[in-house]
Each structure stands twice: as structure tokens, then as C-alpha cells.
C-alpha positions as a printed NumPy array, in Angstrom:
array([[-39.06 ,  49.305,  59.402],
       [-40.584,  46.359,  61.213],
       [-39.943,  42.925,  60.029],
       [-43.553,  42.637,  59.186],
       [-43.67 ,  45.462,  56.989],
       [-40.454,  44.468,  55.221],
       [-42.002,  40.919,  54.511],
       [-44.929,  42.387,  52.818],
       [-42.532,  45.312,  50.69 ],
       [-40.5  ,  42.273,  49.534],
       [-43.514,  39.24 ,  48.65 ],
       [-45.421,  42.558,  46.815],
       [-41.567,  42.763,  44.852],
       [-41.111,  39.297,  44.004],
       [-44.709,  38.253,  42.887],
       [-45.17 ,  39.421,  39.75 ],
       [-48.638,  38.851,  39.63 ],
       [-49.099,  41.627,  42.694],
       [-47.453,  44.595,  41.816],
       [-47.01 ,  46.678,  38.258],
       [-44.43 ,  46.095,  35.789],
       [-42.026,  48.938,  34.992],
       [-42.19 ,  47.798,  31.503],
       [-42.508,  51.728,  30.076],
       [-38.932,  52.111,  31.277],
       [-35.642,  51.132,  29.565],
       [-32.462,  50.622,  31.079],
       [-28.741,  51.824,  30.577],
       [-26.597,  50.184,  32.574],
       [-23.775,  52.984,  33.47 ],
       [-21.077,  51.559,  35.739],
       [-20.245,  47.97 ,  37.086],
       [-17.458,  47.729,  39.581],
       [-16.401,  45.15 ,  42.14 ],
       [-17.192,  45.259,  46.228],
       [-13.645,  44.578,  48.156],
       [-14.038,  41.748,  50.01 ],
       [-13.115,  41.15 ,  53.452],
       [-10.744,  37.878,  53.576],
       [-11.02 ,  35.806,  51.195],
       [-12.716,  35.652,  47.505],
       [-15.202,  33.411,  46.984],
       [-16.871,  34.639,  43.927],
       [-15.315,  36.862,  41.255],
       [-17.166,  38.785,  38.704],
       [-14.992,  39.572,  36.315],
       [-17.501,  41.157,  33.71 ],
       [-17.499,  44.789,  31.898],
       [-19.565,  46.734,  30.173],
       [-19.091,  47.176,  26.328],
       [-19.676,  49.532,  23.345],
       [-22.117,  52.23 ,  23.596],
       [-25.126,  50.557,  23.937],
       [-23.36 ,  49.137,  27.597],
       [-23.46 ,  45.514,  27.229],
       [-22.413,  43.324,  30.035],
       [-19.626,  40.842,  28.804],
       [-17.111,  38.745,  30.869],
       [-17.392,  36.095,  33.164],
       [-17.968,  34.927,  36.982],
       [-16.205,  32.594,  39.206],
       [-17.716,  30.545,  41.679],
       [-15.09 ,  28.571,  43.691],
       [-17.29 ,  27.38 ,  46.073],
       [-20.773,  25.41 ,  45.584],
       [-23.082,  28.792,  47.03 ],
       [-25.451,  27.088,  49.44 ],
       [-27.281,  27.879,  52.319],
       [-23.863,  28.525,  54.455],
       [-23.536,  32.205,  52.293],
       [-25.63 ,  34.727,  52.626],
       [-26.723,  37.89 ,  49.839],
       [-27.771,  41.133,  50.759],
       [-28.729,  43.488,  48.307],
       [-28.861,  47.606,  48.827],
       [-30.419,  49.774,  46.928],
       [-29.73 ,  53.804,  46.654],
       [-31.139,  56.157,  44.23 ],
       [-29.656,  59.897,  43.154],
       [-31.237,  62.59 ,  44.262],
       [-30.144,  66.269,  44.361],
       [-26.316,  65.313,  44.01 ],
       [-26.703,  62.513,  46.223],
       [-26.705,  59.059,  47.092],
       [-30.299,  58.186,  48.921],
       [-30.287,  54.424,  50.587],
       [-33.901,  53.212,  49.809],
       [-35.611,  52.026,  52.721],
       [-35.883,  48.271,  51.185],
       [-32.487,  46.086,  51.762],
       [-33.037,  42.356,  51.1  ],
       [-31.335,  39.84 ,  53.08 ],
       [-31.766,  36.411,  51.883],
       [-30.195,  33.046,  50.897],
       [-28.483,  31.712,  47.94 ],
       [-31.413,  29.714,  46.694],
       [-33.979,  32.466,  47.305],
       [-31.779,  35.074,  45.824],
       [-31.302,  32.675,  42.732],
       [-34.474,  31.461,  41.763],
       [-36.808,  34.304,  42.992],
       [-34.787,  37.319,  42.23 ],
       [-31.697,  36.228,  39.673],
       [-34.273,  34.072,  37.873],
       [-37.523,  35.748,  37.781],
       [-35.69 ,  39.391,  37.039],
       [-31.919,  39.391,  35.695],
       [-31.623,  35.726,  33.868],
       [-34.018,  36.71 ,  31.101],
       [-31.942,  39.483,  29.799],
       [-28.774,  36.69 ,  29.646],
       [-29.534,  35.433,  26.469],
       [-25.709,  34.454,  25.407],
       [-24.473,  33.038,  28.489],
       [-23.795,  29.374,  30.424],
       [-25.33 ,  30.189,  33.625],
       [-27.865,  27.808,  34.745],
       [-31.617,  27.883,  34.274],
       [-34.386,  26.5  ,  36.222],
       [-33.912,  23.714,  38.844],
       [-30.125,  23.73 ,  38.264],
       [-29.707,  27.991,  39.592],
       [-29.934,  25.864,  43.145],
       [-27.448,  25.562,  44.778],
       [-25.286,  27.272,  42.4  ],
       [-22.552,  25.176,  41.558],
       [-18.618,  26.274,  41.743],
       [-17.349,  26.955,  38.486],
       [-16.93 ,  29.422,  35.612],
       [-20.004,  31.311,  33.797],
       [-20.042,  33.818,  31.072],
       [-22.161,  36.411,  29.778],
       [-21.516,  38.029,  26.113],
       [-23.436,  40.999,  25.173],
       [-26.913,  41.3  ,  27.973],
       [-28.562,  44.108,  27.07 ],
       [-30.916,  44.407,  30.523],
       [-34.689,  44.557,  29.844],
       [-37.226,  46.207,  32.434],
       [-40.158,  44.048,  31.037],
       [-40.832,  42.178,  34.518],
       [-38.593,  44.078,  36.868],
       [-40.918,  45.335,  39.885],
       [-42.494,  48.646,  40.329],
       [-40.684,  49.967,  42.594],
       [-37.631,  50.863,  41.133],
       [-37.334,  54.574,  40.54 ],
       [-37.011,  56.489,  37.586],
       [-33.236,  58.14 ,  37.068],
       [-30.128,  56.931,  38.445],
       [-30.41 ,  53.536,  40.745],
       [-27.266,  51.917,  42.391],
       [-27.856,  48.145,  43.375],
       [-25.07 ,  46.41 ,  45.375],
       [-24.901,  42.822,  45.451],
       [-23.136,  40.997,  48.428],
       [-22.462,  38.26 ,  49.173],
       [-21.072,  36.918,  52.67 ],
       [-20.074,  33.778,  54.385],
       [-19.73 ,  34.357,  58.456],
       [-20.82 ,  38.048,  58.144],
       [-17.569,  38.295,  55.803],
       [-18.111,  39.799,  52.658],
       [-16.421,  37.058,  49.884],
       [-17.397,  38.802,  46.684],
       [-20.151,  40.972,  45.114],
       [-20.576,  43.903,  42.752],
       [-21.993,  46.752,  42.743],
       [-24.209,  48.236,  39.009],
       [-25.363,  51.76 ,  38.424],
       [-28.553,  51.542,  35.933],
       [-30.189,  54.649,  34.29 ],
       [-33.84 ,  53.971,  34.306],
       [-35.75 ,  56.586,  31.315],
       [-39.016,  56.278,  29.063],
       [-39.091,  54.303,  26.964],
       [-38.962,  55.85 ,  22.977],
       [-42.518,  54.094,  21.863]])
């Protein structure tokens, strides 16, 4: 995919005034595990999901301020006939993108019990230790893009082209019961 055509997929996927909601969908998040890093661990996520309604609970460590030295790359794959398909959109961006323009505009909503930061303060994310206690995910202003069924995202994040922590969620997209 040209780099032109991969700048337009991703502004239409992080304006949410230019592209549909996926609003009629709900969410189950099915499986959260960690990405082996390559040297040394930066950032843990130490979180779990919960109870049968899958909560995420648990907590991340940052033990590094994440600035504009790291890197996050996010893949996306979707199931199809007993497979995993790679989507052709993979994101490659910085910290402070990633944050306020992806973490902040889709995921932070949904983390309703937690200490992460909000607004100005999500850059640069500072070293420490966050929480999250029972985030139920919500599809209200996620982009349209995202397919209906099983979705794996993988969050990476690297420093030198070294991976130094990340995760990687299964979600179950379905209608939603109106």
C-alpha cells in the first residue's frame, strides 16, 4: 500500500467526524496476553480480564517517561475460515500521537475506574504505575472499520527497533441486543 493511501486509511480512522461509528456493535473482550520483549522491559501490563462479563482489571508500569525516543505499532488481524488474516492497515506512530489520537479519542473513555491520565497530561506519558478496575470496552466512537467477529489488535511498543513491552487483546465484535 503506498504511503499516500495509508495516510488517507488512517486520518479517515482517527477523525471521527469522517467516517461511521460502529456504535450497533458491542464488544467482548476474549483474551489479553503479553508480547515478549526483546531486551529489556520498559512497560509492563500487568492487567487481566475478570468475571464473565470480561472486565479488564490490573495495572501498567511505565519505567520510563514514553516520549518521542519509543515508537508504537499497532497490527491488526481478523478470523476468517480458521484463520488469522493481517488487515492491510498497520499503524506506526509516536507516543504522543498514539496517546492522544488513538488511546484518548477510542480506549480512555471506556476507563472509567482508573488513574491514567486525561487530556494534556496523556503527553508524554509519564513513568509510573496506572490501574484499571473493571473497563467494560464500549464501541460507541471506535471507527468503522473494524470488522464484525473475532479481531486481534497487538500493541507494541519499541525503542531502537527493540520491542520493550506491549500486549496483544482478542475482542469479539456482535450486534448489539437493542
Amino acid at each position: 500500500m503506498s504511503v499516500w493511501c495509508a495516510t488517507v486509511v488512517l486520518i479517515l480512522w482517527l477523525d471521527p467526524t469522517l467516517c461511521r461509528r460502529i456504535s450497533n456493535y458491542d464488544v467482548r473482550l476474549e483474551s489479553l496476553e503479553k508480547i515478549k520483549v526483546d531486551e529489556e522491559t520498559l512497560f509492563e501490563f500487568n492487567l487481566k480480564l475478570i468475571g464473565r462479563d470480561r472486565l479488564l482489571n490490573g495495572s501498567l508500569i511505565s519505567h520510563v517517561d514514553m516520549d518521542e525516543q519509543y515508537d508504537v505499532w499497532i497490527d491488526i488481524a481478523t478470523f476468517k475460515n480458521g484463520e488469522w488474516m493481517p488487515m492491510n492497515l498497520k499503524i506506526r506512530t509516536k507516543p504522543c500521537d498514539f496517546m492522544k489520537n488513538i488511546f484518548g479519542k477510542y480506549y480512555q473513555p471506556s476507563f472509567l475506574d482508573s488513574n491514567l491520565p486525561t487530556g494534556d497530561d496523556l503527553c508524554p506519558f509519564h513513568k509510573g504505575e496506572y490501574y484499571a478496575k473493571n473497563v467494560a470496552m464500549s464501541t460507541d466512537n471506535w471507527p468503522s472499520f473494524t470488522i464484525k467477529g473475532l479481531n486481534r489488535v497487538s500493541f507494541s511498543f519499541l525503542k531502537n527497533g527493540k520491542i520493550v513491552g506491549g500486549f496483544v487483546v482478542v475482542i469479539n465484535l456482535f450486534d448489539r441486543n437493542t
